[in-house]
C-alpha positions in Angstrom: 130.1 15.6 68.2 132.5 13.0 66.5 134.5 12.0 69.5 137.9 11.3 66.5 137.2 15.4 65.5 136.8 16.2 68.7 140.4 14.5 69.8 141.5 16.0 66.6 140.7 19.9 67.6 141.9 19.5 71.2 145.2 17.7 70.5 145.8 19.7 67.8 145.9 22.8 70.5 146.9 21.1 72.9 150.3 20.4 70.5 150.4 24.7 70.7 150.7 25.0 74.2 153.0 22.4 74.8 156.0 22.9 72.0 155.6 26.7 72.8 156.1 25.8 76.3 157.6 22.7 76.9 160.2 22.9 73.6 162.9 24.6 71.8 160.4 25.3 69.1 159.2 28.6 68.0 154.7 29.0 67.9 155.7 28.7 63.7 156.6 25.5 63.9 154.0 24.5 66.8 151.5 25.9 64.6 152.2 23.6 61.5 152.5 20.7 64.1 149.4 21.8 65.1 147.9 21.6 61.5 149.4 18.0 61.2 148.7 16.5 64.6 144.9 17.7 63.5 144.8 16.1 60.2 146.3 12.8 60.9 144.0 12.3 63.8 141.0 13.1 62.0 141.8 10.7 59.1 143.3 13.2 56.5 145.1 11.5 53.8 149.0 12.1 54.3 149.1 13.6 50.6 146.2 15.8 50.9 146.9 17.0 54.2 150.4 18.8 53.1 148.5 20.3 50.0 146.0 21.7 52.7 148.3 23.0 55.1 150.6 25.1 51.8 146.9 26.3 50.0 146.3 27.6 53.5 149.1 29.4 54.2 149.4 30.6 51.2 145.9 32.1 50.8 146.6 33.7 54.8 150.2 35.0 53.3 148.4 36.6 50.0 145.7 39.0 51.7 148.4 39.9 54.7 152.3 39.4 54.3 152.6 42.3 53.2 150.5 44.6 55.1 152.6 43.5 57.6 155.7 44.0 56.6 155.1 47.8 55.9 153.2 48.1 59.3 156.1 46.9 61.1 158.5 49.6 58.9 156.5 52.3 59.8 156.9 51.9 63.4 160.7 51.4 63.1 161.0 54.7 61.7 158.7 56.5 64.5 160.8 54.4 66.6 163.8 56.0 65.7 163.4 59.2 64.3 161.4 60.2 67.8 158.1 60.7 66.6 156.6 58.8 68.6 158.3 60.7 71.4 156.8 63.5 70.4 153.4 62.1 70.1 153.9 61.6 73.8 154.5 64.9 74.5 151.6 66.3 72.2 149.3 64.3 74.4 150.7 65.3 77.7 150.4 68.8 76.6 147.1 68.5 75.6 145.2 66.5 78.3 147.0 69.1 80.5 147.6 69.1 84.4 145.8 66.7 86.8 145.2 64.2 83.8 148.8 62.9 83.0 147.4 59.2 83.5 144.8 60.0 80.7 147.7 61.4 78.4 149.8 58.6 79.1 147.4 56.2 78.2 146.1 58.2 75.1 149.7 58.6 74.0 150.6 55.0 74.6 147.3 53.6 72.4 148.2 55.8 69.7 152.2 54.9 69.1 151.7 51.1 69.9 149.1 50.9 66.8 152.4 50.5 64.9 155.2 50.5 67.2 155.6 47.2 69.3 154.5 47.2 72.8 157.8 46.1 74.0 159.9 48.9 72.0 157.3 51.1 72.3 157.3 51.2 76.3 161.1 51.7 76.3 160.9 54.4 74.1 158.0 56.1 76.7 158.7 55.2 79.5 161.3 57.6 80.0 158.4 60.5 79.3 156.2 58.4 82.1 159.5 58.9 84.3 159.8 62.7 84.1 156.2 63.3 85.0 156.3 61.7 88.1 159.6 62.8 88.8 158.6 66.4 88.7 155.2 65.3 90.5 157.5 63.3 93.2 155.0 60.8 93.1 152.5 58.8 90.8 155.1 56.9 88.9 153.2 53.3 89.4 150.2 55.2 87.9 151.7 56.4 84.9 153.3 53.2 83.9 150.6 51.1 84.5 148.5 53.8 82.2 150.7 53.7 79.4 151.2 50.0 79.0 147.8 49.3 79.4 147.2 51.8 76.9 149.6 50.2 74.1 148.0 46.6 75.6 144.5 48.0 73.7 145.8 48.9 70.2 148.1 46.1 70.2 145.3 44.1 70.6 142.7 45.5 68.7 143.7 48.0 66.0 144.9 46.9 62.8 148.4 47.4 61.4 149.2 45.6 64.5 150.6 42.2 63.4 148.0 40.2 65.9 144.9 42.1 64.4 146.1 41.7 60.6 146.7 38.2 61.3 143.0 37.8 62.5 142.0 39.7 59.8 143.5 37.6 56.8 142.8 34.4 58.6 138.7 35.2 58.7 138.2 37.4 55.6 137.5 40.4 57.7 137.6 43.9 56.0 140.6 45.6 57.3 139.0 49.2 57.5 135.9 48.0 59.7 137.9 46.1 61.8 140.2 49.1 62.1 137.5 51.6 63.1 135.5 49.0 65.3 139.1 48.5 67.0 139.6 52.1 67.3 136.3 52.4 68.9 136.7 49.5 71.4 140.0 50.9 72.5 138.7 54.4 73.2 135.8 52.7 75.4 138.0 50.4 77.1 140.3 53.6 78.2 138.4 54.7 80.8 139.0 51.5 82.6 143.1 51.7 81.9 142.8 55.0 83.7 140.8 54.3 86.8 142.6 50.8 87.5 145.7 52.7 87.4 144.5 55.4 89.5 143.1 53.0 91.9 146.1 50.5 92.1 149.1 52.4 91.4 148.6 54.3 94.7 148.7 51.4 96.4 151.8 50.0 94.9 154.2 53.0 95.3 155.5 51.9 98.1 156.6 48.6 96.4 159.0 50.1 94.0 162.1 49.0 93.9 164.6 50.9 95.6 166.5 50.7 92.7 163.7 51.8 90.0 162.6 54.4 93.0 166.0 56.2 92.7 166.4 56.7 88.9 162.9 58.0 89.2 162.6 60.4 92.0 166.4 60.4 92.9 165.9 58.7 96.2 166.9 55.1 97.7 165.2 54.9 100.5 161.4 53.0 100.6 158.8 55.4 102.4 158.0 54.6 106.0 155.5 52.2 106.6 156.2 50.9 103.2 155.6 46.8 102.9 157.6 44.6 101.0 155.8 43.3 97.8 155.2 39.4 99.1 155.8 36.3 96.6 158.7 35.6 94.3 158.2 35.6 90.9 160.6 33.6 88.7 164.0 34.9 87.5 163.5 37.5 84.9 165.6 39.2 81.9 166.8 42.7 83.3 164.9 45.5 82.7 167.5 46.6 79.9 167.3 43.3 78.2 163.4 42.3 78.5 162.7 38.0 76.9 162.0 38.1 73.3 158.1 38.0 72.7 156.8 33.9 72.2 154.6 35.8 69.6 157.9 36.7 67.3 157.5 40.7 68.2 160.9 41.9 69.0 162.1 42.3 72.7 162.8 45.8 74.2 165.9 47.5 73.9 168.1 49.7 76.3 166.3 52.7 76.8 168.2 56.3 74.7 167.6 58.7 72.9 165.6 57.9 70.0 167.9 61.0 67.8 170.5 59.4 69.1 169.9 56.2 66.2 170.0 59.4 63.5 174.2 59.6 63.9 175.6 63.4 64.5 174.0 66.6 62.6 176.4 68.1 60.0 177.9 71.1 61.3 175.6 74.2 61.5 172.9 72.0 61.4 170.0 72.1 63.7 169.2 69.4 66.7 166.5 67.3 64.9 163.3 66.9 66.6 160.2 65.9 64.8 157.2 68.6 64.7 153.9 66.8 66.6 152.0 67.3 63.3 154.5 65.6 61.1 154.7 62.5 63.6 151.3 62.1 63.3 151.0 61.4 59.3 152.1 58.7 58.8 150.1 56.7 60.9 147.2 58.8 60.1 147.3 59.2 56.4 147.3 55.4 55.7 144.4 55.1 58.8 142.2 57.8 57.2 142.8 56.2 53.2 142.1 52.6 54.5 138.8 54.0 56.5 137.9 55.9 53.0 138.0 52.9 51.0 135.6 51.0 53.2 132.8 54.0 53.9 133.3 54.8 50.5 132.4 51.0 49.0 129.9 50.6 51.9 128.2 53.9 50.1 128.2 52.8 46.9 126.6 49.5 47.2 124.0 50.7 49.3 123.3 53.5 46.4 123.0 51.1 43.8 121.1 48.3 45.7 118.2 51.0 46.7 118.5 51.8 42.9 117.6 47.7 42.4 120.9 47.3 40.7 121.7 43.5 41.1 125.3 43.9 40.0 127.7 45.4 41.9 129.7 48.2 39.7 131.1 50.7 41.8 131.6 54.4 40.7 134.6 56.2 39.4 135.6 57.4 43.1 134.7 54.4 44.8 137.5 53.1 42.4 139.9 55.4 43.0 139.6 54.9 47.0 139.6 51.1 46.4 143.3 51.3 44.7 144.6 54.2 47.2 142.8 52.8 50.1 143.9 49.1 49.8 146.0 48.4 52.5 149.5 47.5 50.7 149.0 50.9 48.7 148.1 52.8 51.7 150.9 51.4 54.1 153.0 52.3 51.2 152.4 55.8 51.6 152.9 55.6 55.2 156.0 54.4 54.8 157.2 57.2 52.2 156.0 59.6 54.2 158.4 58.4 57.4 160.9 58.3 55.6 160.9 61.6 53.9 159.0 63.5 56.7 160.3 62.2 59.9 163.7 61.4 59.3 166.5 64.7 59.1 168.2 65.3 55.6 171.4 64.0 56.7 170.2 60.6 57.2 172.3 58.2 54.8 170.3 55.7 52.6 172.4 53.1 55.0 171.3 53.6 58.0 167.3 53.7 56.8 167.7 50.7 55.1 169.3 49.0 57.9 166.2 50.5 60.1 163.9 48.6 57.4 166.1 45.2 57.6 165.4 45.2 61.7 161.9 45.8 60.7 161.5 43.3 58.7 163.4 40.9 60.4 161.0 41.6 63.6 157.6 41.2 61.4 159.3 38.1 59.3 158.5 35.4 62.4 154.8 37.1 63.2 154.3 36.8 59.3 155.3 33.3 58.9 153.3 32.8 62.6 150.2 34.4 60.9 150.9 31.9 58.0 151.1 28.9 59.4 147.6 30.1 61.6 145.8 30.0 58.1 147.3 26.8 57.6 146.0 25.2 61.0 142.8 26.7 59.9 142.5 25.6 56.7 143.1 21.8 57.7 140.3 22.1 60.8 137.6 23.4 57.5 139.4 20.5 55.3 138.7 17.6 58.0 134.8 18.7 58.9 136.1 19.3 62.5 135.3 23.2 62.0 131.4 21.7 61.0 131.4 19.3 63.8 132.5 22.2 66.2 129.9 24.7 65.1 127.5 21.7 65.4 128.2 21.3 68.9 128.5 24.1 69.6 125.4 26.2 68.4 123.1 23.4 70.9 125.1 25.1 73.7 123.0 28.0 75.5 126.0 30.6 74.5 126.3 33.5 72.8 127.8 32.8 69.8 130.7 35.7 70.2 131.7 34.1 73.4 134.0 30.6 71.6 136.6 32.9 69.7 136.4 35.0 72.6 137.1 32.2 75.1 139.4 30.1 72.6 141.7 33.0 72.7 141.9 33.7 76.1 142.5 30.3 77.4 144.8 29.6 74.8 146.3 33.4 75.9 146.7 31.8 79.8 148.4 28.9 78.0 151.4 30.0 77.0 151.5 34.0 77.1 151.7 35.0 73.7 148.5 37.7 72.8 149.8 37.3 69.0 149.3 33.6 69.0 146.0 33.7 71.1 144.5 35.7 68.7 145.8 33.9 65.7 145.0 30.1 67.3 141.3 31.7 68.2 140.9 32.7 64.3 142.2 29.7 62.6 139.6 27.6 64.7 137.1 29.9 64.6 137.1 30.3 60.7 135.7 27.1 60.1 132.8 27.7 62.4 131.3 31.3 60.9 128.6 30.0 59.0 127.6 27.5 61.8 127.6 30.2 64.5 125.6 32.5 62.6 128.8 35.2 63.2 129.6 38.0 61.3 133.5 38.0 60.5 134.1 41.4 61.9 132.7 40.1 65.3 134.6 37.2 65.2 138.1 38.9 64.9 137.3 41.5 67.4 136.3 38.6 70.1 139.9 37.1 68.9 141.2 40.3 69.5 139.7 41.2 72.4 140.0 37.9 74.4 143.8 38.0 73.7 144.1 40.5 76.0 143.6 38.3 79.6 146.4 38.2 82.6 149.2 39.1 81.0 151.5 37.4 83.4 154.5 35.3 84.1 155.3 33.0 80.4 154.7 36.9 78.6 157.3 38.9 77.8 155.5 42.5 77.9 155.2 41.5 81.5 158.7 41.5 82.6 159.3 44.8 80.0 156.6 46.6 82.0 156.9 45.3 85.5 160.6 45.3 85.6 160.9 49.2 84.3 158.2 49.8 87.0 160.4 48.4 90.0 157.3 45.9 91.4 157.6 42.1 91.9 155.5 39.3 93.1 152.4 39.9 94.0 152.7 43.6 93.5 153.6 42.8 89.8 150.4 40.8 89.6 148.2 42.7 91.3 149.0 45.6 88.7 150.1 44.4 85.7 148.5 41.0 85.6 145.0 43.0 87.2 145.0 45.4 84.9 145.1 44.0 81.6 142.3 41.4 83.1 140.4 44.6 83.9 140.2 45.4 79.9 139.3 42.0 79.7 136.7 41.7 81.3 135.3 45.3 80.6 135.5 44.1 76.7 133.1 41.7 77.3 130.1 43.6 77.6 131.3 45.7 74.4 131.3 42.3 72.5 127.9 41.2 74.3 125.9 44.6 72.0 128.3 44.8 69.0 127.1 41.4 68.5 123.2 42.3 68.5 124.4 45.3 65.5 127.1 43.7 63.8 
């Protein structure tokens, strides 16, 4: 490989880690460095380069922005209407007793497909909290369940910012990416549960005595109990976790999610959001996107065995194209939260103030997905993306291994899953054709290597370990071991899908 390409790739990430690190700087701004550091030391006109850097982030920005933006609104309004508080519940209910880890996981993977992890985990964890509170143990096992569980679908299912972001960076189709997600996440459960099963009985008696009394109402550490060894470095409180690197929005104080919906008129029932009405709109814009995808899929397999060389697709394949596009079928999700979740008393205020905090969450993660396409689009614009793949396909490795491994060093780096996945894409873009990938395997090894030791420089860390009570090693040896355990067990998943796909 061209050793000045080669210098140009690795500087140009190593510019990511270190102003996400090492600076004031937000991963926007390290990205666009990125892009520039790339082109100059590859020999890209100055002129050029810029033009680069805007078609690219433009190109991202125009398949994805807005998708987005109403994926993030969405999951503001389950946020705070408490729908996704009752989801919770509806999973509890149904997985029944003796499998509250398995409900707790379930429930967790379901409301973190558009609900941040961070906000999402405050909201739940009060649920996780009760359980074991009326168990008077397990509480270690629960949490570790459902934040592993959000961990998968905040990885791997599209609306999540992270996946879209993939997905408009490497021109994947958003409904196979969403069902090949969905898949991977309910195959990668099993191991959420038994890790938690297996560690969290070992890491009771390292809960805080603090955490241990709001839980099960008493101070005092279990005899023989050890004291979790290490110190970790000073983190936020567990009321006030650090903002994500990635741009997602930090939690908040745990409450009442009705509480956000002011006081009931008088007469008026308590509002509390039926199961079944908390689940459409997050399933109805699911289920359209899905549609569109079989439904084209269909088509064009109907008319190639008919020897048609033209694509023309049918009258219904049309319609499920428009209603199945992702802006139009966020759209509906988003009409359908506000108008099925929220109580009749809700002023037009307060939801449009719940769509300003939405958008102002999703507005860094956009412009972060952004400036992703435009790092990408100046590594194909310099022939380092050619020179890569050149390299590259002489090694003895399976091709779905480099995004998979670009994103999860890039993941150890500097903490962020969001700009992991993102970095992984833009440099892997280039390299499609060489590696002989499919797109669709490509985002999901993005995705899915993302998701390695979540630790110390990540922000879901302290959210979940601190609401947990454990430190130092204890914190590692669950949190940190447990989303390596999904790591790892996505692996062989990626290993086959990549024979099929």
């Amino acid at each position: 490989m061209d050793l000045q390409l080669l210098a140009a790739l690795v500087l140009g990430i190593a510019t990511i880690v270190v102003v996400v690190l090492r600076t004031r700087l937000d991963a926007f701004i390290a990205l666009l460095l990125a892009a520039l550091v790339t082109g100059f030391v590859a020999g890209a006109p100055a002129a050029e380069l810029v033009d680069h850097i805007a078609a690219g982030f433009g190109d991202t920005m125009r398949s994805i922005g807005i998708v987005i933006g109403l994926g993030v609104g969405i999951g503001k309004l389950l946020e705070v209407s408490g729908a996704a508080d009752a989801l919770a519940r509806t999973f509890v209910r149904a997985f029944g007793k003796g499998r509250e880890a398995w409900a707790m996981a379930g429930s967790g993977a379901v409301v973190s497909v558009p609900v941040f992890c961070d906000s999402g985990y405050v909201i739940m964890n009060p649920l996780a909290r009760s359980i074991a509170r009326r168990k008077g143990t397990g509480y270690v096992t629960l949490a570790l369940a459902l934040g592993c569980g959000m961990t998968l679908t905040h990885h791997l299912v599209p609306p999540t910012p992270g996946p879209l972001g993939v997905a408009g960076i490497l021109g994947v189709d958003l409904g196979g990416l969403l069902v090949a997600g969905l898949v991977y996440s309910v195959l990668l459960l099993p191991i959420v549960v038994m890790y938690a099963r297996w560690m969290g009985p070992r890491l009771e008696a390292h809960v805080s005595p603090e955490v241990r009394a709001e839980v099960y109402g008493e101070v005092a550490v279990p005899a023989g109990a050890v004291p979790a060894g290490g110190n970790a470095p000073a983190a936020p409180a567990a009321d006030t976790p650090a903002p994500d690197p990635a741009g997602g929005p930090a939690g908040s104080p745990a409450r009442s999610p009705a509480a956000a919906l002011g006081e009931p008129p008088e007469g008026a029932r308590p509002h509390r959001v039926p199961a079944f009405l908390a689940f459409l709109p997050l399933l109805v814009p699911l289920l359209l996107i899905v549609a569109n995808t079989a439904a084209t899929a269909i088509d064009q397999d109907r008319q190639g065995a008919l020897g048609g060389d033209d694509y023309e697709p049918s009258r219904v394949a049309e319609v499920l194209s428009f209603v199945g596009d992702p802006i139009v079928a966020l759209l509906v999700g988003i009409v359908l939260a506000v108008y099925l979740l929220l109580p009749r008393w809700t002023p037009r205020r307060a939801v449009s103030g719940w769509l300003a905090e939405a958008a102002s969450s999703a507005g860094l993660i956009i412009l972060i997905t952004g400036a992703g396409g435009a790092f990408g689009a100046v590594l194909r614009a310099t022939g380092v993306g050619d020179e890569l793949a050149e390299a590259i396909s002489s090694w003895n490795l399976p091709a779905v291994l480099v995004p998979f491994l670009i994103a999860s060093l890039v993941r150890v780096a500097q903490g962020s899953g969001t700009v992991a996945m993102i970095t992984a894409a833009s440099v892997t873009a280039p390299l499609l054709d060489g590696l002989g990938l499919s797109a669709l395997m490509a985002g999901l090894a993005c995705c899915a290597g993302s998701m390695v030791l979540s630790y110390f420089n990540d922000s879901y860390f302290w959210v979940v370990t601190r609401f947990t009570g454990l430190d130092g090693t204890a914190a590692i040896r669950g949190w940190s071991g447990i989303t390596t355990a999904v790591w790892l067990g996505s692996l062989p998943l990626l290993l086959v899908g990549s024979l099929f796909l």
